[in-house]
N, CA, C and O atoms as a MOPAC input file, in Angstrom:
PM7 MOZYME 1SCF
protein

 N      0.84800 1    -1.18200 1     0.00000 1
 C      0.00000 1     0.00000 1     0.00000 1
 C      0.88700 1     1.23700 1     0.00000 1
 O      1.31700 1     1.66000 1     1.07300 1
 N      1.19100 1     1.85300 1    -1.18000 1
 C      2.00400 1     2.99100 1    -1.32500 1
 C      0.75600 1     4.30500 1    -0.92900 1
 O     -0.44400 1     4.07600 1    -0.77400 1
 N      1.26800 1     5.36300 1    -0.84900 1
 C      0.77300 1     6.54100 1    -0.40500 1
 C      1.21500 1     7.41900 1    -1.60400 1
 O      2.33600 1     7.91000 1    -1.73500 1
 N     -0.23200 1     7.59400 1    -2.78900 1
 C      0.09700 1     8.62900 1    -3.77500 1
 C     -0.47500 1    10.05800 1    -2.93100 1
 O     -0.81100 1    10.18700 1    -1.75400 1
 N     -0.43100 1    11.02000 1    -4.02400 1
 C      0.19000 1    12.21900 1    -3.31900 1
 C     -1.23200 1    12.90700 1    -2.94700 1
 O     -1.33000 1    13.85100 1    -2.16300 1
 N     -2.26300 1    12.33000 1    -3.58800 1
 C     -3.63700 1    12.20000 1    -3.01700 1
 C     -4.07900 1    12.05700 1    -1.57600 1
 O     -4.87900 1    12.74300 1    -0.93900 1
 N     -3.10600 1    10.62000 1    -1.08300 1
 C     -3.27900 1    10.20600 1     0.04900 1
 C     -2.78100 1    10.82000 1     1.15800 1
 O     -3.44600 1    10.92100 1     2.18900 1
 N     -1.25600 1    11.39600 1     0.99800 1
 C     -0.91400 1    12.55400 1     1.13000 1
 C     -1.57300 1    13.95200 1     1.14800 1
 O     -1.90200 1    14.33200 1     2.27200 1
 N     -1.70200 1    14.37600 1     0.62900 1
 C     -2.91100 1    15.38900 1     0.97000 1
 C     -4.33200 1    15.68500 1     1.54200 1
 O     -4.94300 1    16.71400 1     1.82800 1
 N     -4.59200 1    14.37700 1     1.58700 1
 C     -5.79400 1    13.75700 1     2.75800 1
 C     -5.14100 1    13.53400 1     4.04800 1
 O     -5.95700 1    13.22100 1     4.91500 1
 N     -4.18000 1    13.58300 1     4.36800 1
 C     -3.68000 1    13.01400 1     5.77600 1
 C     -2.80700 1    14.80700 1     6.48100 1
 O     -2.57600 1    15.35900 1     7.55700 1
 N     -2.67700 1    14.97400 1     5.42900 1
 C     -1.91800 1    16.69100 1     5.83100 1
 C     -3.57400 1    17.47900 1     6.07400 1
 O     -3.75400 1    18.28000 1     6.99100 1
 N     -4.40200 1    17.18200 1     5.33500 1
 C     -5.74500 1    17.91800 1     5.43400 1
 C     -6.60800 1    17.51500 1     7.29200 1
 O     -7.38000 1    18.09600 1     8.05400 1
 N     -6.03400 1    16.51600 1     7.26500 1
 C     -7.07400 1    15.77500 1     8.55000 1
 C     -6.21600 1    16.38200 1     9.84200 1
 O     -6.66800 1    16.79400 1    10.91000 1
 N     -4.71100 1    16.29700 1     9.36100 1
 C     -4.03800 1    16.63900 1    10.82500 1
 C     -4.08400 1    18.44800 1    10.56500 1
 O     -3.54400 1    19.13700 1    11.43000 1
 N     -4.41200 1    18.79600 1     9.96300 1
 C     -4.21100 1    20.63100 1     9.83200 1
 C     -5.43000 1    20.81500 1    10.80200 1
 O     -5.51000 1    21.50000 1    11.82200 1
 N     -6.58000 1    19.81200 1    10.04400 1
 C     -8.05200 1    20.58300 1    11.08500 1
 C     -8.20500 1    19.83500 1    12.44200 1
 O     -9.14600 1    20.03300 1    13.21000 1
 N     -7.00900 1    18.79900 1    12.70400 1
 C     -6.96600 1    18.42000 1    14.49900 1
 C     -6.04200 1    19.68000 1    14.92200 1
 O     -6.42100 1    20.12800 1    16.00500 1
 N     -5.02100 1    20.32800 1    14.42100 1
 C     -4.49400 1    20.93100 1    14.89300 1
 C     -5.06800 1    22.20600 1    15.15000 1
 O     -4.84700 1    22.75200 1    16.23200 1
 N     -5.69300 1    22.68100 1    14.39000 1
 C     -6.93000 1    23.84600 1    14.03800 1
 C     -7.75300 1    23.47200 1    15.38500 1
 O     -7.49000 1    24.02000 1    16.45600 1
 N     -8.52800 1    22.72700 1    15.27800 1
 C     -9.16500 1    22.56600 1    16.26400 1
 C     -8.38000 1    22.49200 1    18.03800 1
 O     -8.74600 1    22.86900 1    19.15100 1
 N     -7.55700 1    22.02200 1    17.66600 1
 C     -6.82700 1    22.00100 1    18.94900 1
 C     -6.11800 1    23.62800 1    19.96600 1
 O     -5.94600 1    23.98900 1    21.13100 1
 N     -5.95700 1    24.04800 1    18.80200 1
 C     -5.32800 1    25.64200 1    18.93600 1
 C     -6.71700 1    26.00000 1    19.40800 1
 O     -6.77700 1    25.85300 1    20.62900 1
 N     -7.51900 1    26.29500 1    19.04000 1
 C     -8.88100 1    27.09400 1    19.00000 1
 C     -9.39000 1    26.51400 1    20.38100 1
 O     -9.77700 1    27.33700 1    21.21100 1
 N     -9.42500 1    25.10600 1    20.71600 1
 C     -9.62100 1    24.71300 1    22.08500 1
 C     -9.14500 1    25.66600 1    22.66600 1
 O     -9.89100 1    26.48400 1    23.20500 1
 N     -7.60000 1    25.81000 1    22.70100 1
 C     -6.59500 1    26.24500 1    23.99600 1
 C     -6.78100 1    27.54800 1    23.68300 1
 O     -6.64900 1    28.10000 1    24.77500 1
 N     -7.04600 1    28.54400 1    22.73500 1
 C     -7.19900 1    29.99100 1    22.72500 1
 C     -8.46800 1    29.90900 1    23.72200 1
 O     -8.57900 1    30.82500 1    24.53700 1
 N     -9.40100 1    28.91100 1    23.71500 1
 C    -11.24800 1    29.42200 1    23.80900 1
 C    -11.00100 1    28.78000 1    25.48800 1
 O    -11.57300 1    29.25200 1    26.47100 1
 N    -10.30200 1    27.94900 1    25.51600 1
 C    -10.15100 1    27.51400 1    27.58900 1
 C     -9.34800 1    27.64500 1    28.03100 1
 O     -9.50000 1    27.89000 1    29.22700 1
 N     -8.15100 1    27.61700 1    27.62200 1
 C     -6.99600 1    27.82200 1    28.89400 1
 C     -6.29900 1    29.12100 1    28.88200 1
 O     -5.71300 1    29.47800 1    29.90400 1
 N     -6.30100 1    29.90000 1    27.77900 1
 C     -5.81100 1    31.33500 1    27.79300 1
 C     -7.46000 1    32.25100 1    28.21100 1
 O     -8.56900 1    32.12000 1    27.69300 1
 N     -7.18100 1    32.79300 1    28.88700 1
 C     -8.44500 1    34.16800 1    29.08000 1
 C     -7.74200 1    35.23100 1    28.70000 1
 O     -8.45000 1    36.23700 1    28.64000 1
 N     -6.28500 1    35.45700 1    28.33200 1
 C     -5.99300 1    37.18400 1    28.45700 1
 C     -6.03400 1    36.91000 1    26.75900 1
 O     -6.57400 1    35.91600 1    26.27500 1
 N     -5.36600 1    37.97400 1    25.95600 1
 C     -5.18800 1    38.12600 1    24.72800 1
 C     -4.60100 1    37.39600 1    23.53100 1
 O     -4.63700 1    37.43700 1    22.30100 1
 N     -3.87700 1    36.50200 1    24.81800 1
 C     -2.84900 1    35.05700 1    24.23200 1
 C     -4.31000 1    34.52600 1    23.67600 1
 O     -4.25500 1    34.19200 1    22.49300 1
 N     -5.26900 1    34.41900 1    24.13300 1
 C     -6.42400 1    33.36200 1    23.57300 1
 C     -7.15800 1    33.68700 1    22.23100 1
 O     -7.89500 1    32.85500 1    21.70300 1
 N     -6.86600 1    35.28200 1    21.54600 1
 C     -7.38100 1    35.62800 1    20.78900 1
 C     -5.92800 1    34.87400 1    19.31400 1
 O     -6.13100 1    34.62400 1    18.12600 1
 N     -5.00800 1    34.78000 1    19.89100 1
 C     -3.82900 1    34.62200 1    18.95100 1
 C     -4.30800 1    33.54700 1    18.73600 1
 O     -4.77200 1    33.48500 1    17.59700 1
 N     -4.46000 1    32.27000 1    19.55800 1
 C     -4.14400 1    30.96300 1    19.41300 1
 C     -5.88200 1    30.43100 1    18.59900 1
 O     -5.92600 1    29.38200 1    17.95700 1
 N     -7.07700 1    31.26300 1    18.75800 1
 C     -7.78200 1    30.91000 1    18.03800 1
 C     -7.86900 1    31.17500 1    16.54400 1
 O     -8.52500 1    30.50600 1    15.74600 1
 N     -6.94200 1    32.49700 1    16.20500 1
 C     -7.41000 1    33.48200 1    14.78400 1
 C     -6.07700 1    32.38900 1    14.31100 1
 O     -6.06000 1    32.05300 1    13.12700 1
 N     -5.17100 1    31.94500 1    15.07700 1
 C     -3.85200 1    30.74700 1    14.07400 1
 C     -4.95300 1    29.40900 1    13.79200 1
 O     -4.89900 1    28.94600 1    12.65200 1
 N     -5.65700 1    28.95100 1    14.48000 1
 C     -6.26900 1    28.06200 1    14.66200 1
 C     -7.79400 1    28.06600 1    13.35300 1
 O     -8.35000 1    27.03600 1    12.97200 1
 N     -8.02400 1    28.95100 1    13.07100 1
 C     -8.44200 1    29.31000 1    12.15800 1
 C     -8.11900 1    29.61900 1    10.62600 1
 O     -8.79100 1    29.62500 1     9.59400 1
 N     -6.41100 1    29.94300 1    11.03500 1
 C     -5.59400 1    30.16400 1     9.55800 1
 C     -5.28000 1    28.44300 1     8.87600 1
 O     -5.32900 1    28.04200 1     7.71300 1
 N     -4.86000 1    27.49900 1    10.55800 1
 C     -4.88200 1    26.07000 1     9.92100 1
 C     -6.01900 1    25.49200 1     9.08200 1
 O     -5.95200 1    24.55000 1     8.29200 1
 N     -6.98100 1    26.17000 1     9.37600 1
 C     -8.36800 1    25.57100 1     8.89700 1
 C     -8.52200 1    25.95400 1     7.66700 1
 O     -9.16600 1    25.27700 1     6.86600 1
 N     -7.80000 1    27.38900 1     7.27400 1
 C     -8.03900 1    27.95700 1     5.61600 1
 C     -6.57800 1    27.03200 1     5.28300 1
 O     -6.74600 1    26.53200 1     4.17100 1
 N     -5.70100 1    26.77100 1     5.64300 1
 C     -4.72300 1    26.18800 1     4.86200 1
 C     -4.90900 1    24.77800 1     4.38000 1
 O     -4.30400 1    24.34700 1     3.39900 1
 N     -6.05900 1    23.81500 1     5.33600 1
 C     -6.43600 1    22.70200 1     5.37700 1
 C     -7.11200 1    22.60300 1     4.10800 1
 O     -6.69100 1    21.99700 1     3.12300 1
 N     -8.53400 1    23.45000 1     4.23900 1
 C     -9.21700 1    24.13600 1     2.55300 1
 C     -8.60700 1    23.99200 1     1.42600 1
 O     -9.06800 1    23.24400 1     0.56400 1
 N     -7.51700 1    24.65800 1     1.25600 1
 C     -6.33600 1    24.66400 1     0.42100 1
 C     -6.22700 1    23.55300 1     0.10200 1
 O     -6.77000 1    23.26700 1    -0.96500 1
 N     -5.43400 1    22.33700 1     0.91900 1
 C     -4.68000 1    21.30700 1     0.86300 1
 C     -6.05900 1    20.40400 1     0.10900 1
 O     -5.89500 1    19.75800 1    -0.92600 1
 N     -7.54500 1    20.50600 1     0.90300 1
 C     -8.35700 1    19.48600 1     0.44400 1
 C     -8.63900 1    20.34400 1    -0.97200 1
 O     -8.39700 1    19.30500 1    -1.58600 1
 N     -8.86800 1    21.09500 1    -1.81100 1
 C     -9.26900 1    21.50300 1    -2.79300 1
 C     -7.88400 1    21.14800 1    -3.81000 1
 O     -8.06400 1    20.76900 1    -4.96700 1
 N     -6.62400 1    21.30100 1    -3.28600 1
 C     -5.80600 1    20.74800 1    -4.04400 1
 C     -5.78500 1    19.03400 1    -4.44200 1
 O     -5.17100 1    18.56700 1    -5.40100 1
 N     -6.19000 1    18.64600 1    -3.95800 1
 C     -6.26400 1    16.80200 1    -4.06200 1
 C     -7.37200 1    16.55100 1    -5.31400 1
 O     -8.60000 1    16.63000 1    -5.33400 1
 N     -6.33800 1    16.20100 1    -6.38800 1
 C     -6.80900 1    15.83300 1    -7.51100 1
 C     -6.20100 1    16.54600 1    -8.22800 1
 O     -6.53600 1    16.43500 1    -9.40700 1
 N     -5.09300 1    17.55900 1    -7.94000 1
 C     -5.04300 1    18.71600 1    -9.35100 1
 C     -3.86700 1    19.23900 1    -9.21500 1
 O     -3.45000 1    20.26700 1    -9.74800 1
 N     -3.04900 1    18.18100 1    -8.13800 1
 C     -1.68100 1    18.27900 1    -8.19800 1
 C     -1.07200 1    17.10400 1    -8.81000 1
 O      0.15100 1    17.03800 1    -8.93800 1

């Protein structure tokens, strides 16, 4: 079972929006001061880069 670059880009797509999601956790509960606004609006940029990665699969 090789990994074409499809499969690859499905697996970079899945861990971008755990990581997305994970940031956005820790901005939204464990930071209250301004640190929490950083770690959600990055957490949000993973999620447009994820977009990216899944709209690219097929057309790279």
């Amino acid at each position: 079972m090789g990994m074409n670059k499809n499969t690859v880009l499905a697996w970079a797509t899945f861990i971008m929006i755990l990581v997305g999601l994970l940031l956005i956790g820790a901005g939204a509960f464990r930071y209250d001061e301004v640190a929490g606004w950083g770690f959600a609006s990055v957490g949000i940029g993973f999620f447009a880069i994820a977009w990216v990665f899944n709209a690219l699969k097929g057309r790279v």
